[in-house]
Phi, psi and omega in degrees: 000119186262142173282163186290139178312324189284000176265013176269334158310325170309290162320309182288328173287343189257002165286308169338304174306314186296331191270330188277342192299312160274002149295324177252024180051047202224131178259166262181128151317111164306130149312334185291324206237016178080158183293326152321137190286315201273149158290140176282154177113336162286133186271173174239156192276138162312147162294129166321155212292176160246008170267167173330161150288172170264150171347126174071006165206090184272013165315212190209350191211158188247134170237137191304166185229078184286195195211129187155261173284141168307323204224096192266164176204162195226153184249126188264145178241125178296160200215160139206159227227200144261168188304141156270197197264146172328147166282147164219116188325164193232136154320160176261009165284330164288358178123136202246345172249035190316151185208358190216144179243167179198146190277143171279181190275012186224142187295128158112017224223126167233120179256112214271168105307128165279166177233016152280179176323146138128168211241038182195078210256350215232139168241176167228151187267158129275183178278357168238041163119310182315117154311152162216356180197045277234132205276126157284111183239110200288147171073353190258120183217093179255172191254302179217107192265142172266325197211125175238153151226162175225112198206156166331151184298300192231190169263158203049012178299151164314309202266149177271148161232176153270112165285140176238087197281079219289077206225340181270190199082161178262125265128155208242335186209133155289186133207162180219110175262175193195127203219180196267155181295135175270155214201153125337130343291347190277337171049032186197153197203174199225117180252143159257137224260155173218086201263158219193120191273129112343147184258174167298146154256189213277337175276340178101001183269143159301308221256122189228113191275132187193158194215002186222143184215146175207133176256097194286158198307345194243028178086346221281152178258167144283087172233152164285150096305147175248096183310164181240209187235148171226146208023019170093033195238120161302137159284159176295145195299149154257172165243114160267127160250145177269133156313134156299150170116347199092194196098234200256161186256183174215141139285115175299308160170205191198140166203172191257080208285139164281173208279150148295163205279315169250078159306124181228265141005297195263036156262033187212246264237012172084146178284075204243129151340089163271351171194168171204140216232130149216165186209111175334352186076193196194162162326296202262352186252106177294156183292167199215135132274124157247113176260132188233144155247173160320314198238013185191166154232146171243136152261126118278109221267164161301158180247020177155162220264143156111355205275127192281100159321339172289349167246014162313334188273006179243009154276144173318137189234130164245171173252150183278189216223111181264065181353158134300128204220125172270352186200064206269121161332286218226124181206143170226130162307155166293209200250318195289359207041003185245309174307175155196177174226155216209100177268146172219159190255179197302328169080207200252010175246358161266176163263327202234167165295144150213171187240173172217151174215129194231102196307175200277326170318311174294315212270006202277161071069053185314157178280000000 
């Protein structure tokens, strides 16, 4: 979703605001989360432990997990991490809006979304920028693509697909397509629409605006909202889950991301979700949400195997190592289960789309 050029003034002021801010040791108010650091309803968290983190939960800042209420929030205690790795621009054949990222079918291989029209929406990359390809997906005539994953075709199937979440704009039915993961040489796959109703909310309206897509182990889609604002507060995000195939959405359940430690961006748009990442896990690796806003990443680690991503925000939650991003989009884990990368579109002060990438090393705990 690109913010509009007439919101760049918007944007330059409220970095101002964040830089006179810290001149004066003063942290600048979330609009999302009220002028209080603790959210209501909320403790505020202890400082993290001074031992290491365990094996697969590699932030740098610990955030509470309450318990309770239908429509959940978390209070952040501030961290710091070592630096990631530099950002690097994208050709301008992938696009200047990147909005949506997916790990590829080959290491080293990332495939981004633009989020306009057309029926060649997806490139594929490397992690330092190179094209390498731009993916033909036979059936796909999307409006506003949002979101890529990349997860088994079915459960417990072998083979990967591309999910493609055609989900942004305020709207009453999505689709989400799905298609075989594309490879090298051929770079092109034959996809299929999966389309989806919004249920009424309590006012009768459908039409839903979203940007994060996920898939569970048991095929089920997954969407974020990108919530809208009230009394100068975002509302809480909800998770609708879908049967594979389309059909009716359900609502999962609704929560509040906490405000970030530094705000920038979202003193303009509010602490709101913009991409989501999960990754199924491993034996020795538990399963992780990774959620990004404008100003920040969260991991929600699994409390244990079998634990429903559609309840990710009722997992232990940290904060991450946030790369630089002039607008971040987009973000999918590494292999190593502890990395990601972070797409971003150009915003309103840059030229090209860009990626950051952050390693498992960056992401650990300093001492």
């Amino acid at each position: 979703m690109k913010i509009g050029t007439g919101r760049r003034s918007a944007a330059l002021a409220a970095v101002l605001v964040v830089v006179l801010a810290g001149c004066r040791g003063v942290t600048p108010a979330d609009p999302s989360s009220g002028s209080d650091a603790t959210a209501p309803g909320t403790t505020r968290a202890p400082a993290p432990p001074s031992s290491p983190p365990p094996s697969g939960s590699t932030p740098s800042s610990t955030i509470s997990s309450p318990s309770g209420s239908p429509s959940r929030s978390s209070a952040a205690v501030a961290g710091t991490a070592p630096a990631p790795q530099p950002k690097v621009a994208l050709p301008p054949a992938a696009g200047s809006e990147i909005s949506g990222i997916a790990a590829g079918a080959d290491p080293g291989v990332l495939l981004v979304a633009d989020d306009g029209a057309g029926p060649q929406p997806v490139t594929a990359v490397r992690p330092d920028g190179t094209s390498l390809a731009t993916v033909t997906l036979d059936g796909v005539d999307a409006s506003n693509i949002e979101a890529l994953a990349g997860a088994p075709c079915g459960a417990g199937a072998a083979e990967r697909c591309l999910y493609i979440g055609d989900i942004g704009e305020a709207r009453s039915t999505v689709t989400v397509y799905r298609a075989p993961m594309p490879s090298a040489p051929q770079w092109r796959a034959a996809a299929e629409a999966w389309t989806y109703r919004y249920p009424a909310g309590p006012d009768g309206v459908r039409r839903r605006n979203a940007e994060a897509l996920l898939i569970a182990p048991n095929g089920d889609v997954l969407i974020i909202d990108k919530p809208a604002t009230a009394g100068g507060k975002v509302l809480p995000h909800r998770v609708f889950r879908g049967a594979r195939g389309g059909g009716e959405l359900q609502l999962a359940g609704s929560f509040t991301p906490p405000r970030p430690t530094v705000p920038l961006q979202s003193l303009v748009t509010g602490t709101v979700v913009t991409d989501a990442y999960y990754g199924a896990g491993t034996p020795a690796m538990p399963a992780r949400v990774l959620l990004l806003t404008y100003d920040q990443v969260l991991q929600y680690t699994a409390p244990g195997p079998g634990a429903d991503p559609a309840e990710f925000y009722r997992w232990p939650v940290r904060r991450l190592s946030m790369p630089d991003a002039d607008q971040a989009e987009g973000i999918t884990g590494l292999d190593d289960g502890c990395g990601y990368v972070v797409a971003s579109e150009a915003g309103p002060l840059a030229q090209s789309s860009t990626l950051a990438t952050v390693s498992c090393a960056e992401t650990k705990e300093p001492p």
